[in-house]
mmCIF file of the N, C-alpha and C atoms, coordinates in Angstrom:
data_MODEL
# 
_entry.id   MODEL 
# 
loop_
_atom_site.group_PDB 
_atom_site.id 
_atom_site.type_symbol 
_atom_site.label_atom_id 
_atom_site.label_alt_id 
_atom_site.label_comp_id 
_atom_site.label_asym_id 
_atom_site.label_entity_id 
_atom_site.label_seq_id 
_atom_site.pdbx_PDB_ins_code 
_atom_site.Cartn_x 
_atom_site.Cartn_y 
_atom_site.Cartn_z 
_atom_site.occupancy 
_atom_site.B_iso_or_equiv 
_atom_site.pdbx_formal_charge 
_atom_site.auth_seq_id 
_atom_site.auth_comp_id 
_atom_site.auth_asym_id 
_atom_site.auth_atom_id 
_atom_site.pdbx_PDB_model_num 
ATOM 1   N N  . UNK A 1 1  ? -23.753 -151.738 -14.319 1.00 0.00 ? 1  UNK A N  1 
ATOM 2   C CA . UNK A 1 1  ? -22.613 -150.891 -14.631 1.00 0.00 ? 1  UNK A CA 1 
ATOM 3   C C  . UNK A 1 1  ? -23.054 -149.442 -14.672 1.00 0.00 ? 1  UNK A C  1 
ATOM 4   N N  . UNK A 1 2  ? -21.808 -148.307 -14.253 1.00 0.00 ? 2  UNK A N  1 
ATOM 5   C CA . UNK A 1 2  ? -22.648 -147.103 -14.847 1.00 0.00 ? 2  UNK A CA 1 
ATOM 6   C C  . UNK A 1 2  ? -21.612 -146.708 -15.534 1.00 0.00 ? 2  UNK A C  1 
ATOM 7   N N  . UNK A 1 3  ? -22.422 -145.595 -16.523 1.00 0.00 ? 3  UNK A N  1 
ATOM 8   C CA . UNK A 1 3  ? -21.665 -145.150 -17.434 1.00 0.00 ? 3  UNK A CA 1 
ATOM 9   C C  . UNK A 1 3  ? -21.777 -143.560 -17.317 1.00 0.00 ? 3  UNK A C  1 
ATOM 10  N N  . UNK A 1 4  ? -20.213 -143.124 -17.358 1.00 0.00 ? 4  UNK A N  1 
ATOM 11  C CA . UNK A 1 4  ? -20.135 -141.507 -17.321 1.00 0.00 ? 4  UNK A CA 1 
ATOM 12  C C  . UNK A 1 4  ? -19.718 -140.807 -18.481 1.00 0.00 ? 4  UNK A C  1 
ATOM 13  N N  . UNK A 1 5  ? -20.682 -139.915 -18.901 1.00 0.00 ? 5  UNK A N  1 
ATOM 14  C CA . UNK A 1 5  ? -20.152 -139.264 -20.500 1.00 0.00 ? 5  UNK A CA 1 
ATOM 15  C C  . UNK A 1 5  ? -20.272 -137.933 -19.778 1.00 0.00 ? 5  UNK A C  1 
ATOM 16  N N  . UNK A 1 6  ? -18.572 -137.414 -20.142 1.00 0.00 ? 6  UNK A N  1 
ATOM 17  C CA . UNK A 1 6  ? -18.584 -136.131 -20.392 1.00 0.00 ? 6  UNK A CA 1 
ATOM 18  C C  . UNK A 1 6  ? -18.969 -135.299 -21.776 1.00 0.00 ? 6  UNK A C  1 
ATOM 19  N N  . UNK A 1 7  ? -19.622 -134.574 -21.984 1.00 0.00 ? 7  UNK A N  1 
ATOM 20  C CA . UNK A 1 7  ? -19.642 -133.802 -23.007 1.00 0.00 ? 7  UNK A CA 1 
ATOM 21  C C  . UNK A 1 7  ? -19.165 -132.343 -22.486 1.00 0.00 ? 7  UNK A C  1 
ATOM 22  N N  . UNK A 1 8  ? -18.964 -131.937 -23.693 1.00 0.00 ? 8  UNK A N  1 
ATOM 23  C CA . UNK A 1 8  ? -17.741 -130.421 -23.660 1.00 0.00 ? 8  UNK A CA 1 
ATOM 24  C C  . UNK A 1 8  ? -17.844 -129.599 -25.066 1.00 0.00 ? 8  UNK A C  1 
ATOM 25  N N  . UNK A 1 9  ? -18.212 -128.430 -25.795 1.00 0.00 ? 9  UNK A N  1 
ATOM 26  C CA . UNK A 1 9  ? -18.167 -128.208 -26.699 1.00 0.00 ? 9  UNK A CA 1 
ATOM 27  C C  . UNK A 1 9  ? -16.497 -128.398 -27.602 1.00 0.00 ? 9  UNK A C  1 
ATOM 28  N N  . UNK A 1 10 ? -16.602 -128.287 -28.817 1.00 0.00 ? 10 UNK A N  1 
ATOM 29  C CA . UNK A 1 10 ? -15.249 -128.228 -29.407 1.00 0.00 ? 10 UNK A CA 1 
ATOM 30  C C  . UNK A 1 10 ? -14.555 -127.178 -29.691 1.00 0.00 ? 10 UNK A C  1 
ATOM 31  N N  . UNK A 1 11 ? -13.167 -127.648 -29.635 1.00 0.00 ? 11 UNK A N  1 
ATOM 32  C CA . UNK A 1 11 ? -12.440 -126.010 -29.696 1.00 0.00 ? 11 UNK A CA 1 
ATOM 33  C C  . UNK A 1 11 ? -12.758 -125.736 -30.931 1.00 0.00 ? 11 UNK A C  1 
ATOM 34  N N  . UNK A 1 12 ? -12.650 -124.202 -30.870 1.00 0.00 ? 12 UNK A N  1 
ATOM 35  C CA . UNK A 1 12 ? -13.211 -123.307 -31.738 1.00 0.00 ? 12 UNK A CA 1 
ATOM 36  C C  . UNK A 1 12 ? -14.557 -123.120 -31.674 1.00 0.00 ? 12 UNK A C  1 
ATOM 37  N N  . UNK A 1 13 ? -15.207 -123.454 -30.747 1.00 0.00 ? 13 UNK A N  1 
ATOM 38  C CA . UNK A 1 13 ? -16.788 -123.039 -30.988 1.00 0.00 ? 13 UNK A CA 1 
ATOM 39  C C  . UNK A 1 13 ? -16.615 -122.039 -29.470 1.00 0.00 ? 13 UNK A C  1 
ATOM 40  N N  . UNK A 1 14 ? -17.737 -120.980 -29.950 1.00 0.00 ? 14 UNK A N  1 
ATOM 41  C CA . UNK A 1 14 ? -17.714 -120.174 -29.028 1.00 0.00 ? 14 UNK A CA 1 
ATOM 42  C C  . UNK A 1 14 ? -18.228 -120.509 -27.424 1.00 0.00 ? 14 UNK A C  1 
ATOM 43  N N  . UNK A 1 15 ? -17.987 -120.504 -26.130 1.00 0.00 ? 15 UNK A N  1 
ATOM 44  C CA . UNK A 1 15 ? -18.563 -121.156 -25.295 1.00 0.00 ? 15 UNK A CA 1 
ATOM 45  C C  . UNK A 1 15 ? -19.182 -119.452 -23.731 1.00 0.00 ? 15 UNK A C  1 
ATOM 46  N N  . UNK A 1 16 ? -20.298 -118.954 -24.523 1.00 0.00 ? 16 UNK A N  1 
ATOM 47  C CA . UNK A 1 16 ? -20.407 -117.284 -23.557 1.00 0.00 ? 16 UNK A CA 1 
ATOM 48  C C  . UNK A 1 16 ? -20.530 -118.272 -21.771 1.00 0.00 ? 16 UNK A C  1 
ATOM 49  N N  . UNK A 1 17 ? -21.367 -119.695 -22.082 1.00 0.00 ? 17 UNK A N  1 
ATOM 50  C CA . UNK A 1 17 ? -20.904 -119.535 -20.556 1.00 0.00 ? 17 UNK A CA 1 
ATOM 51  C C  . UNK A 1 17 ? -20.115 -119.682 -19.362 1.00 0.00 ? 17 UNK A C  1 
ATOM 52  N N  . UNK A 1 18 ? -18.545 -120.104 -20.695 1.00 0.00 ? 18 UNK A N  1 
ATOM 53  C CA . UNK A 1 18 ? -17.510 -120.098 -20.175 1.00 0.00 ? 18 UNK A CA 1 
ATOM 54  C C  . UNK A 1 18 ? -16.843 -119.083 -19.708 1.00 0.00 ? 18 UNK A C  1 
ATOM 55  N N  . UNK A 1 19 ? -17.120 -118.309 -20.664 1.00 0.00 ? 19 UNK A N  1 
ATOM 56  C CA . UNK A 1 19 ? -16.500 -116.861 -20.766 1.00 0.00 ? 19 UNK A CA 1 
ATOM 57  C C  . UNK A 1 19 ? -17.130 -115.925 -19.527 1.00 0.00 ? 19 UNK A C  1 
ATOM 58  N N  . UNK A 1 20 ? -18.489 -116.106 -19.457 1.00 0.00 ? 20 UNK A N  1 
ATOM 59  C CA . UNK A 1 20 ? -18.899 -115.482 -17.889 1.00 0.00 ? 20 UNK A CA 1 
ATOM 60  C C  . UNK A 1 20 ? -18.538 -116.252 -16.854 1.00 0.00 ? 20 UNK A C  1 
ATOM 61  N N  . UNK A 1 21 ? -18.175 -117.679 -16.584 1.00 0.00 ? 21 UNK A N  1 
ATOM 62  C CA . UNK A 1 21 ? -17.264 -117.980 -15.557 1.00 0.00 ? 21 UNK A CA 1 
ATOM 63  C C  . UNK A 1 21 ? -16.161 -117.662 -15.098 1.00 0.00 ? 21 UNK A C  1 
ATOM 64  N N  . UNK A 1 22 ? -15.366 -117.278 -16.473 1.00 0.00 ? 22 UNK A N  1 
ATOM 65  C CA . UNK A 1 22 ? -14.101 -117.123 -16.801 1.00 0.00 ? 22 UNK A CA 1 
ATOM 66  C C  . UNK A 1 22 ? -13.707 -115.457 -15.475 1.00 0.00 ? 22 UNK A C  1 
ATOM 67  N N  . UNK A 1 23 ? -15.077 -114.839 -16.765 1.00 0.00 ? 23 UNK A N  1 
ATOM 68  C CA . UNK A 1 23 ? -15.483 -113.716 -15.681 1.00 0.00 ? 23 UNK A CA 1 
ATOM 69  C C  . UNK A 1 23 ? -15.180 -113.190 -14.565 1.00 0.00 ? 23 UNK A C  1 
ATOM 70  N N  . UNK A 1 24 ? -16.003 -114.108 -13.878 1.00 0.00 ? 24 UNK A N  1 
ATOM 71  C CA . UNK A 1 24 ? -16.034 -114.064 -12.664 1.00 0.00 ? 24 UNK A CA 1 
ATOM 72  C C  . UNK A 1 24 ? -15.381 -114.668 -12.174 1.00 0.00 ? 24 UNK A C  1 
ATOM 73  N N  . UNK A 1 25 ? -14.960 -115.780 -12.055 1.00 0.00 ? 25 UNK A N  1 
ATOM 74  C CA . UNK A 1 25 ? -13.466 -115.720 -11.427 1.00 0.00 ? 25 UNK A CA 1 
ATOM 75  C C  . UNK A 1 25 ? -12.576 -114.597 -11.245 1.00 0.00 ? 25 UNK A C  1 
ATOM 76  N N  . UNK A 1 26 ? -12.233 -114.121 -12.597 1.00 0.00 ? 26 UNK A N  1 
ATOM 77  C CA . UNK A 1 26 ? -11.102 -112.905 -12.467 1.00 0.00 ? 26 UNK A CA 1 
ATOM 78  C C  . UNK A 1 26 ? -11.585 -112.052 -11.477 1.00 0.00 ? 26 UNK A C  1 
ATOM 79  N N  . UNK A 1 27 ? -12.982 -111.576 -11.599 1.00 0.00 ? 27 UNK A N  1 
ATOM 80  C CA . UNK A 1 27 ? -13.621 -110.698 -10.831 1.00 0.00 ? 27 UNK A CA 1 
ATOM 81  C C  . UNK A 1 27 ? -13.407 -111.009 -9.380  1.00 0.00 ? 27 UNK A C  1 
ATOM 82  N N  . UNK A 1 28 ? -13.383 -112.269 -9.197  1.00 0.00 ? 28 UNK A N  1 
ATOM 83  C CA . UNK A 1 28 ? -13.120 -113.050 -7.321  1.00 0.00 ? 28 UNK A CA 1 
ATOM 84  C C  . UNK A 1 28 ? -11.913 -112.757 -7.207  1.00 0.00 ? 28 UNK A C  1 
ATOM 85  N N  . UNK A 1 29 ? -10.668 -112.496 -7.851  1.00 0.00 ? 29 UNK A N  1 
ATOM 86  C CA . UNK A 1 29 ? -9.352  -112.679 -7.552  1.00 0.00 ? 29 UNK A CA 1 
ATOM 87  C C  . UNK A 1 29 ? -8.589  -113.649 -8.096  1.00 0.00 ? 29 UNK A C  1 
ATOM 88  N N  . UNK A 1 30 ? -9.170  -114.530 -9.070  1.00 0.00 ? 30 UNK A N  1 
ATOM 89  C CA . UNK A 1 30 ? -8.548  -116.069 -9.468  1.00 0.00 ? 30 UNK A CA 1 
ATOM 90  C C  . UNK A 1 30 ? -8.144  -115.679 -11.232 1.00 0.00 ? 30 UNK A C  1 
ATOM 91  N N  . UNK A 1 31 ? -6.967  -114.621 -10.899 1.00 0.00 ? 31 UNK A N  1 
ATOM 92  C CA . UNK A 1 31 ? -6.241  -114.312 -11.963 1.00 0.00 ? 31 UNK A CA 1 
ATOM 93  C C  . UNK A 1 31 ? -5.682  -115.326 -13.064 1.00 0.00 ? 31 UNK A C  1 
ATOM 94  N N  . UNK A 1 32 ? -5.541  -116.647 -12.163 1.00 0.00 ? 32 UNK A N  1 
ATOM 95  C CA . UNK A 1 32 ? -4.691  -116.885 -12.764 1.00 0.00 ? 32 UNK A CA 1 
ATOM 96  C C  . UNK A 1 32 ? -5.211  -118.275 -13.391 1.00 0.00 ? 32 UNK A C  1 
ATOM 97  N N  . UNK A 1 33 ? -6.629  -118.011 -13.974 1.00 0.00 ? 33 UNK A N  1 
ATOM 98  C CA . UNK A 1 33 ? -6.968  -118.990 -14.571 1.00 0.00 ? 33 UNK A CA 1 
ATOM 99  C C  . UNK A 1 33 ? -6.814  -118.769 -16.461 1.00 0.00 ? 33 UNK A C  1 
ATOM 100 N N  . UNK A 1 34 ? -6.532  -119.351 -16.841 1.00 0.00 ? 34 UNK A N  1 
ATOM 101 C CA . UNK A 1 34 ? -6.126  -118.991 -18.662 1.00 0.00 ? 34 UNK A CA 1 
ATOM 102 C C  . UNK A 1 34 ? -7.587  -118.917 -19.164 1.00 0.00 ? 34 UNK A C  1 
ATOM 103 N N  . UNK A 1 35 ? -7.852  -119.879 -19.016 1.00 0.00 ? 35 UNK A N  1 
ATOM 104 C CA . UNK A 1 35 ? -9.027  -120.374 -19.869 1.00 0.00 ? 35 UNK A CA 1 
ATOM 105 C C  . UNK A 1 35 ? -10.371 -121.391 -19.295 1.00 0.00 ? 35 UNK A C  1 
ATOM 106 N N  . UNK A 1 36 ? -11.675 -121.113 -19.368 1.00 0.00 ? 36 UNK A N  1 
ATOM 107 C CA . UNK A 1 36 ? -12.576 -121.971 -19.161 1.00 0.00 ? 36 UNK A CA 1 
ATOM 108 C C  . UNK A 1 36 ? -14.110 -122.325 -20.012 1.00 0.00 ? 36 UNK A C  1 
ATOM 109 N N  . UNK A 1 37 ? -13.791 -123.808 -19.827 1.00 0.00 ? 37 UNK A N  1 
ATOM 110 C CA . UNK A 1 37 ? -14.875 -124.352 -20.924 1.00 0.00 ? 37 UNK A CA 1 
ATOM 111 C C  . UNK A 1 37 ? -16.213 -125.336 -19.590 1.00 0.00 ? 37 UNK A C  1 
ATOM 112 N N  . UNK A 1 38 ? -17.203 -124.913 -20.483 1.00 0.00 ? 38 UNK A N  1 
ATOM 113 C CA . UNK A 1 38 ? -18.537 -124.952 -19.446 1.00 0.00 ? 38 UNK A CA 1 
ATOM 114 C C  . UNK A 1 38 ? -19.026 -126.389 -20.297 1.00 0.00 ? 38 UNK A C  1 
ATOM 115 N N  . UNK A 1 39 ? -19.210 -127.695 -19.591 1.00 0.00 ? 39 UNK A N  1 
ATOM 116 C CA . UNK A 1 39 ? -19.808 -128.971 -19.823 1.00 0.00 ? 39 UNK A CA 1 
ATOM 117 C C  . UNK A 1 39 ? -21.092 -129.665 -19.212 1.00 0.00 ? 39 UNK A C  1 
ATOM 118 N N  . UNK A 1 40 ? -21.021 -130.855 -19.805 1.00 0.00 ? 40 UNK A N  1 
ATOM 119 C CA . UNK A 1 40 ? -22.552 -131.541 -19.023 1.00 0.00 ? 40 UNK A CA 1 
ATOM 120 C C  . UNK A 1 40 ? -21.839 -132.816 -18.672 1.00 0.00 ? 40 UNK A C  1 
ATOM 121 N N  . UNK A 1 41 ? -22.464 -133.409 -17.884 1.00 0.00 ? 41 UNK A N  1 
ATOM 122 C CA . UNK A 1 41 ? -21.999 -134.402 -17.059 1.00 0.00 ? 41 UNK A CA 1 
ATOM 123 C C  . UNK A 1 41 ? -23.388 -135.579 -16.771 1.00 0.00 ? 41 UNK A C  1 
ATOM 124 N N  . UNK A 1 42 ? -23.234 -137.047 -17.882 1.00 0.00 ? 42 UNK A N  1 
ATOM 125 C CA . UNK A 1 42 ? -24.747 -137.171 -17.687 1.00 0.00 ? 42 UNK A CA 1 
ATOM 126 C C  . UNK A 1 42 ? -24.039 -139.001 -17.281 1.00 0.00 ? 42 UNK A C  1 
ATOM 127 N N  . UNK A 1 43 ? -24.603 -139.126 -16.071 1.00 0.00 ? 43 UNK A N  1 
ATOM 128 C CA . UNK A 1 43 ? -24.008 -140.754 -15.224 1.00 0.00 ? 43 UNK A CA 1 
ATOM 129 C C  . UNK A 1 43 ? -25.537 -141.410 -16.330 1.00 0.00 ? 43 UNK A C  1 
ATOM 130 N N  . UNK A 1 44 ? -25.452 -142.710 -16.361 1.00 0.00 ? 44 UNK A N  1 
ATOM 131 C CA . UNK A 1 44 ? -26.269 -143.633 -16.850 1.00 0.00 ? 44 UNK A CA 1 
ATOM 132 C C  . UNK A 1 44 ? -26.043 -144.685 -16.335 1.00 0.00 ? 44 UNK A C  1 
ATOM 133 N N  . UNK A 1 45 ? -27.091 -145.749 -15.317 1.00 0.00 ? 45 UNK A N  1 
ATOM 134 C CA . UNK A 1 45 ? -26.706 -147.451 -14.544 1.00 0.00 ? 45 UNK A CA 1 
ATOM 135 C C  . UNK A 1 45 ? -27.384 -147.781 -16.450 1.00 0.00 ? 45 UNK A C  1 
ATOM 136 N N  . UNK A 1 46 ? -26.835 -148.695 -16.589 1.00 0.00 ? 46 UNK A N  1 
ATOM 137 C CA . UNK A 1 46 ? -27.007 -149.471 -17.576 1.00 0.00 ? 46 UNK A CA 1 
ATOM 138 C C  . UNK A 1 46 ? -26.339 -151.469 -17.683 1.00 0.00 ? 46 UNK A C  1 
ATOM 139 N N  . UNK A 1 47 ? -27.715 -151.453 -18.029 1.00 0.00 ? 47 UNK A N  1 
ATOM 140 C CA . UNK A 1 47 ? -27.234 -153.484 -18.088 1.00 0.00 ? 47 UNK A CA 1 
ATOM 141 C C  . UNK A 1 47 ? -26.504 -153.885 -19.168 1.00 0.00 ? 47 UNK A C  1 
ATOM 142 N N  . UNK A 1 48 ? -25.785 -154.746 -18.979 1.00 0.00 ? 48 UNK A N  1 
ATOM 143 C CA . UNK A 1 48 ? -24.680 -154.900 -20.272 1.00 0.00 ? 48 UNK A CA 1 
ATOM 144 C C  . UNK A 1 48 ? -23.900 -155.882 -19.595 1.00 0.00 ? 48 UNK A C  1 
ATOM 145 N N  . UNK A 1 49 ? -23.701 -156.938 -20.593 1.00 0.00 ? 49 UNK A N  1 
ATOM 146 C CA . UNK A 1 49 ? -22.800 -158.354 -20.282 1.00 0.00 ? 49 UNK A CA 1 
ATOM 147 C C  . UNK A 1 49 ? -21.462 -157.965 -20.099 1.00 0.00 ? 49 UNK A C  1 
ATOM 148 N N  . UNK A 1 50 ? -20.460 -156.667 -20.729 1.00 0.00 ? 50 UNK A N  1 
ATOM 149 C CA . UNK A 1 50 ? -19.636 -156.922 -20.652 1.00 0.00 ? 50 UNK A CA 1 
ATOM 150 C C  . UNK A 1 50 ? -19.546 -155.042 -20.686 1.00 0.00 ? 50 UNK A C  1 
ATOM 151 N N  . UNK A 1 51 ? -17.988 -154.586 -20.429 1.00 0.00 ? 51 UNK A N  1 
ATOM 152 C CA . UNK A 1 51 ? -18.024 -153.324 -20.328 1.00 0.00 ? 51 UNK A CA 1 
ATOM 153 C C  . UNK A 1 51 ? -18.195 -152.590 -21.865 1.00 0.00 ? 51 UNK A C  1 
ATOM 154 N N  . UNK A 1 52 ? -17.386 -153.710 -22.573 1.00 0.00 ? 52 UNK A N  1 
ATOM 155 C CA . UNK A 1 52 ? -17.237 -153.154 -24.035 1.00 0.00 ? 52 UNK A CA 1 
ATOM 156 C C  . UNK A 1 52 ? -18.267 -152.838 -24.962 1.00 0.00 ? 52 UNK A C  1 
ATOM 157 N N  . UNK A 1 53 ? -19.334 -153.883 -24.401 1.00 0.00 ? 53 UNK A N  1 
ATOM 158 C CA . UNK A 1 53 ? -20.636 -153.733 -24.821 1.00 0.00 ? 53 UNK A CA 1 
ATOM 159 C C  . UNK A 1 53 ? -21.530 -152.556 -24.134 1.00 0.00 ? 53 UNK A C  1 
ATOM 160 N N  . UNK A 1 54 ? -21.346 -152.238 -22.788 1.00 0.00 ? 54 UNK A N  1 
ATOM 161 C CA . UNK A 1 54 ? -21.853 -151.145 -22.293 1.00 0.00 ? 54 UNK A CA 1 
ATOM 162 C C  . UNK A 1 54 ? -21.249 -150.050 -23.192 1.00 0.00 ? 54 UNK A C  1 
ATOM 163 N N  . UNK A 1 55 ? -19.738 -149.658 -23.222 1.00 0.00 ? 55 UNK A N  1 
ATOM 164 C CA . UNK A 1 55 ? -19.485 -148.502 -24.449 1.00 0.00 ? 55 UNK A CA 1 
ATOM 165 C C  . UNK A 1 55 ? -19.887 -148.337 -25.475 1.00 0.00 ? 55 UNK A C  1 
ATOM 166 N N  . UNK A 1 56 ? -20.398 -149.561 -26.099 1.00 0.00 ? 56 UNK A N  1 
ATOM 167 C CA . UNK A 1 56 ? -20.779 -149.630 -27.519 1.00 0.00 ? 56 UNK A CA 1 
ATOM 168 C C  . UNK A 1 56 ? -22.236 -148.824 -27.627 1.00 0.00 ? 56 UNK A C  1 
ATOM 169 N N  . UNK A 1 57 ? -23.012 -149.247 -26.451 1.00 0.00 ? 57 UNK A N  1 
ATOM 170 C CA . UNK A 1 57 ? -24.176 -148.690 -26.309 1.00 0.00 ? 57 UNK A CA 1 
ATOM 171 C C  . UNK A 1 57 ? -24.296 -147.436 -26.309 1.00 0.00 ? 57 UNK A C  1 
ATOM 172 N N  . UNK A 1 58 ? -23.738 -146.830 -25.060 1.00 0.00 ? 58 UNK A N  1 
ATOM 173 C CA . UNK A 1 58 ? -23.498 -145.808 -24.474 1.00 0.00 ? 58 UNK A CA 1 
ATOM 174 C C  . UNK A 1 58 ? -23.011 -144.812 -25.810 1.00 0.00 ? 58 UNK A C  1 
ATOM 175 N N  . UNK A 1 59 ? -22.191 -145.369 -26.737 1.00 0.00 ? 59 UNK A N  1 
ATOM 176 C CA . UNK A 1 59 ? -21.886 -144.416 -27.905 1.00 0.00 ? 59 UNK A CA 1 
ATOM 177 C C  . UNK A 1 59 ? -22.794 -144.451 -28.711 1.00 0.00 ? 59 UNK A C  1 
ATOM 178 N N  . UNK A 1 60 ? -23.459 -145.310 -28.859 1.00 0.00 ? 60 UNK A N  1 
ATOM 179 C CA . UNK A 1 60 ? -24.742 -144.667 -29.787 1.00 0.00 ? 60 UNK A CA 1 
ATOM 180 C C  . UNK A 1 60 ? -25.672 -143.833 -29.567 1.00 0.00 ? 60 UNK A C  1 
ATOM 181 N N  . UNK A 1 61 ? -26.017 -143.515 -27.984 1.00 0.00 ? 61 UNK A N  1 
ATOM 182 C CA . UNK A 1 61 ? -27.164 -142.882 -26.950 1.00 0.00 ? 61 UNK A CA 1 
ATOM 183 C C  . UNK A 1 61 ? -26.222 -141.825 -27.668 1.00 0.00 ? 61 UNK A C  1 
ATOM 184 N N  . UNK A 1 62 ? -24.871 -141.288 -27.379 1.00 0.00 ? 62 UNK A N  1 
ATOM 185 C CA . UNK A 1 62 ? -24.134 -140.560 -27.317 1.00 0.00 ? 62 UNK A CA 1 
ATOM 186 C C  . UNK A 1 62 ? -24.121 -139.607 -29.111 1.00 0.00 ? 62 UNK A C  1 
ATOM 187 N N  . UNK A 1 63 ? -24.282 -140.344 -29.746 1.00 0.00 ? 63 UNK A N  1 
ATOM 188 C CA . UNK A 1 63 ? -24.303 -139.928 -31.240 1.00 0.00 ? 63 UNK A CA 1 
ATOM 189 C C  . UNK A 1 63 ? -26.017 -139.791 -31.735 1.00 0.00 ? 63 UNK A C  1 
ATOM 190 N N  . UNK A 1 64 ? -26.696 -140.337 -31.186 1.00 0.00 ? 64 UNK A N  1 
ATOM 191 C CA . UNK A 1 64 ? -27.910 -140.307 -31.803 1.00 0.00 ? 64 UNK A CA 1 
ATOM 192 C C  . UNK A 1 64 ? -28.977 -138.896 -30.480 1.00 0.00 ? 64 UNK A C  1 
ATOM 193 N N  . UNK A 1 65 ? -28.566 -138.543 -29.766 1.00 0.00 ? 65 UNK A N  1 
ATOM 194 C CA . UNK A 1 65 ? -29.391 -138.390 -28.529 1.00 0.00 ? 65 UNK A CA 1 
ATOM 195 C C  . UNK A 1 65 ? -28.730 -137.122 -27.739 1.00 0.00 ? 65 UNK A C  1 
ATOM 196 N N  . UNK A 1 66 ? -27.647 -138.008 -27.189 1.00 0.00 ? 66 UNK A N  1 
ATOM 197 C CA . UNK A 1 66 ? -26.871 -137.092 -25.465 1.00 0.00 ? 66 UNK A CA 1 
ATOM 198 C C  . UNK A 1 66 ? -26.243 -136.061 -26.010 1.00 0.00 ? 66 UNK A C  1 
ATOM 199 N N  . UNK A 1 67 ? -25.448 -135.826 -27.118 1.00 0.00 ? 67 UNK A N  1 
ATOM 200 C CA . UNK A 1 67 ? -24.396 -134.670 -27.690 1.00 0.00 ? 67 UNK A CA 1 
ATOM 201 C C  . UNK A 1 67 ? -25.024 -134.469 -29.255 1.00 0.00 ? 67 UNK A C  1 
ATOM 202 N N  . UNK A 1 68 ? -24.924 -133.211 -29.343 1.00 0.00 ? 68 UNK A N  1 
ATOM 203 C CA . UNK A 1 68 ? -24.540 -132.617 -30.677 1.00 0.00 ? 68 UNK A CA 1 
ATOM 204 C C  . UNK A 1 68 ? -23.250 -132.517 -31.440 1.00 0.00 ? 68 UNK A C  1 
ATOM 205 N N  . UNK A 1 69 ? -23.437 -133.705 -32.051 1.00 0.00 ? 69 UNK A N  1 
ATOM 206 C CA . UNK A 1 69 ? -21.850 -134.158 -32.477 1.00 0.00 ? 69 UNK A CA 1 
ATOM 207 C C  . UNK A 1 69 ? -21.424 -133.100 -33.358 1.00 0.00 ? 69 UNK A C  1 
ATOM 208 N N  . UNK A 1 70 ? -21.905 -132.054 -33.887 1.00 0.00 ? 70 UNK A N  1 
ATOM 209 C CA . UNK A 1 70 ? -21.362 -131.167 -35.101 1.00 0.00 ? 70 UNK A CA 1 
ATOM 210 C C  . UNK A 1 70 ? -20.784 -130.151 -34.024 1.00 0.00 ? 70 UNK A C  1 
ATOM 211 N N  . UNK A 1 71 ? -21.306 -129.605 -33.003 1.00 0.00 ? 71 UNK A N  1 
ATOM 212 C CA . UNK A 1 71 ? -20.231 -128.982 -32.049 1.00 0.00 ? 71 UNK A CA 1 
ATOM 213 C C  . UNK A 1 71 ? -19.808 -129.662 -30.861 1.00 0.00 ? 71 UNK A C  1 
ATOM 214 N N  . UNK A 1 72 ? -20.161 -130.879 -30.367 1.00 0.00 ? 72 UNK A N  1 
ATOM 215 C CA . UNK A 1 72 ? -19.688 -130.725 -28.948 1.00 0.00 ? 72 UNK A CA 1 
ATOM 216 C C  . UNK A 1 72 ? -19.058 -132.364 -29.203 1.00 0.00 ? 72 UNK A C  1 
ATOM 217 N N  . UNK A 1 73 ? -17.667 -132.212 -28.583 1.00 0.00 ? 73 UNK A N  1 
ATOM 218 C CA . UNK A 1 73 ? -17.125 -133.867 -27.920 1.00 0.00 ? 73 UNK A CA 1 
ATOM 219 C C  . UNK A 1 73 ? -17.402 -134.388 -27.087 1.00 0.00 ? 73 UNK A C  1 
ATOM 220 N N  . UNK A 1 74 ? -17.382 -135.523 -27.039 1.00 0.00 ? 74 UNK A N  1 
ATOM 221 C CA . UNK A 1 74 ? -17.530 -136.506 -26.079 1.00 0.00 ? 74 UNK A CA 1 
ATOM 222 C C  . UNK A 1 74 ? -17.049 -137.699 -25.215 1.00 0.00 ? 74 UNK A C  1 
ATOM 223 N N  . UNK A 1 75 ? -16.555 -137.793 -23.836 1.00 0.00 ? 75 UNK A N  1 
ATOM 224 C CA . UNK A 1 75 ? -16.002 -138.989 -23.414 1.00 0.00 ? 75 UNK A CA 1 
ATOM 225 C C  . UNK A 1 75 ? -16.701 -139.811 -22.512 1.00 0.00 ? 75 UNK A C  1 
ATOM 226 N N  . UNK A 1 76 ? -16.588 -141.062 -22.651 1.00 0.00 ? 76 UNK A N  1 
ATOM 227 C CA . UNK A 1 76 ? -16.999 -142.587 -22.037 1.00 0.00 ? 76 UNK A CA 1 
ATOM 228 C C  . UNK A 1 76 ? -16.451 -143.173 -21.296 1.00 0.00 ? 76 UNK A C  1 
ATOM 229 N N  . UNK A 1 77 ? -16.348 -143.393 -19.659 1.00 0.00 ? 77 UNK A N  1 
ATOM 230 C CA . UNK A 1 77 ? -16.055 -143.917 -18.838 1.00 0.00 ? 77 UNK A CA 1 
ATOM 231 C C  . UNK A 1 77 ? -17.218 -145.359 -18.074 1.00 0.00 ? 77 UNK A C  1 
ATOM 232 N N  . UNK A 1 78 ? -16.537 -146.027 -18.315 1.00 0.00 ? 78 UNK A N  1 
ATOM 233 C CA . UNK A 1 78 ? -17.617 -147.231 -17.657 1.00 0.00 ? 78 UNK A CA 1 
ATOM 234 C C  . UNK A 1 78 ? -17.178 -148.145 -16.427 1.00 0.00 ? 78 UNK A C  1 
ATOM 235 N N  . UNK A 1 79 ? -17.543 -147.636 -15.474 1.00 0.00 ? 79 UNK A N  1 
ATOM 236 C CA . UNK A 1 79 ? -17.371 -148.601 -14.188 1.00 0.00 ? 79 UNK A CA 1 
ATOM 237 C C  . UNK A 1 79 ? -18.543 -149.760 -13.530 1.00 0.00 ? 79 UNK A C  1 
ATOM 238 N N  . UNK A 1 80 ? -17.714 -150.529 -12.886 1.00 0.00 ? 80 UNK A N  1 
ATOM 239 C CA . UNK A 1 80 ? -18.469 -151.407 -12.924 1.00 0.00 ? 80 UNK A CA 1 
ATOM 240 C C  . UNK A 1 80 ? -18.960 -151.536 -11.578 1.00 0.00 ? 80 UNK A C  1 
# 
């Protein structure tokens, strides 16, 4: 199976290297973006009998390891 965790900081935390994307965009011409938030994107193949059990895993890597849970969220996608 693999497993895809987005991580993303949380609103209200400051994000500068959003804000220099944000940037530059405007700077390219792409006025018309409101707002942008800068993430990590981490795939994992992982063995697991069942998908539910792959999430279960995958959220602990996720709380103990992959994210800084005091600022940043996190989502779990598992395909098979």
């Amino acid at each position: 199976m693999k497993a895809i965790v987005n991580i993303y900081l949380k609103q209200g935390v400051l994000d500068p290297q959003g804000k220099a994307v944000h940037h530059a965009l405007d700077s390219l011409g792409f006025g018309n973006v409101s707002d942008v938030r800068v993430g990590k994107q981490i795939v994992l193949d992982i063995d697991a009998s069942s998908m539910h059990e792959a999430e279960k895993e995958v959220e602990k890597m996720c709380e103990t390891l992959l994210a800084n849970t005091v600022i940043e969220d996190y989502s779990i996608e598992i395909i098979q």
